[in-house]
Wavefront OBJ file of the C-alpha trace (Angstrom):
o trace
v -27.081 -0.583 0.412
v -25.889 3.179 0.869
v -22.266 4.384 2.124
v -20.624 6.841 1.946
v -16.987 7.405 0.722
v -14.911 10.529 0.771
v -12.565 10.516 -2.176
v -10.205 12.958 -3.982
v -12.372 15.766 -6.345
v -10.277 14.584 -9.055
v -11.103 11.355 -9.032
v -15.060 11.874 -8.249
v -14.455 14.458 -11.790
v -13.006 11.760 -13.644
v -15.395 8.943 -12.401
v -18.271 11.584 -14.057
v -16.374 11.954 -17.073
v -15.917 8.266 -17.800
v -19.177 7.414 -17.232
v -20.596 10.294 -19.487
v -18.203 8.878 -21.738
v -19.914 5.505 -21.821
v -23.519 6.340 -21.329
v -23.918 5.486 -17.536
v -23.580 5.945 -14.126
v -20.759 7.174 -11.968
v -22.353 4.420 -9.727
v -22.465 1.912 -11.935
v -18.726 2.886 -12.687
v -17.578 2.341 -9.250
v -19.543 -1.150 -8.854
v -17.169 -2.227 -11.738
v -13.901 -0.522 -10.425
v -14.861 -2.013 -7.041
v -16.145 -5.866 -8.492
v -12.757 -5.890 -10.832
v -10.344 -5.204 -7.760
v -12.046 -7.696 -5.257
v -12.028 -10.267 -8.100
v -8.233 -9.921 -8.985
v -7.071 -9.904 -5.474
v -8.930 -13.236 -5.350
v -6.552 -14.261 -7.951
v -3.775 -13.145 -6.228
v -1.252 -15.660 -4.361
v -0.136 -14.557 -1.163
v 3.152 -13.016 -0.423
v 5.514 -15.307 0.654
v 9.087 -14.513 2.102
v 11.997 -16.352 0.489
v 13.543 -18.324 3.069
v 17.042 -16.360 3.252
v 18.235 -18.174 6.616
v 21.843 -19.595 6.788
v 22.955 -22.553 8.077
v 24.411 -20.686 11.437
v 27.546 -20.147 13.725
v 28.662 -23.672 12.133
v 29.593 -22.014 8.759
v 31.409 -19.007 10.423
v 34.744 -18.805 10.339
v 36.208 -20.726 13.766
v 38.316 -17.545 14.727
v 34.676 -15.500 15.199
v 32.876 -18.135 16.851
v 32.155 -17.771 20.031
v 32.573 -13.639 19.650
v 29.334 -11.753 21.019
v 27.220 -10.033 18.695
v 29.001 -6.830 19.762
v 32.151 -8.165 19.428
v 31.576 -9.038 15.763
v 30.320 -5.575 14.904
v 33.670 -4.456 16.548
v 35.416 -6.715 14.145
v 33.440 -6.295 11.325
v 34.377 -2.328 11.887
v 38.196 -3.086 12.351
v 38.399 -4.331 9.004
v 37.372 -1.206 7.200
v 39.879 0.759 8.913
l 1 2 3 4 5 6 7 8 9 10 11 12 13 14 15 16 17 18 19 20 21 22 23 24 25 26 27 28 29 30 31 32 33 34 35 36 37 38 39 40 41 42 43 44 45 46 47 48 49 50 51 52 53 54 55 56 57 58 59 60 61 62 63 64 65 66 67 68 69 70 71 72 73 74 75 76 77 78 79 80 81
């Protein structure tokens, strides 16, 4: 199947070069470049977030409880001077 792909000069330069380099195509270059990347992302586990959730209001000091979000910026603030 054809496409088409615009890519950087540079890179279409050194995608010649290479395959000059190794006695074939600049075609059969990218098939390998673009097998090799679809093959390792296969491999690749998903990103998962690390679970970095507290165990809430209940471990706050009791003096804040209670306090509005704004009211513990305020404090937070007040304590730096």
């Amino acid at each position: 199947m054809k496409t088409t792909f615009d890519l950087p000069e540079a890179l279409v330069r050194a995608v010649k070069k290479l395959a000059r380099e190794r006695g074939t195509t600049a075609r059969a270059i990218v098939q390998q470049s673009l097998t090799r990347t679809l093959a390792e992302q296969d491999k690749t586990a998903p990103f998962v977030l690390k679970d970095g959730s507290t165990a809430g209001w209940q471990t706050m000091d009791p003096e804040f409880r209670g306090l509005s979000l704004h009211e513990l910026v305020l404090q937070s603030y007040d304590e730096r001077g």
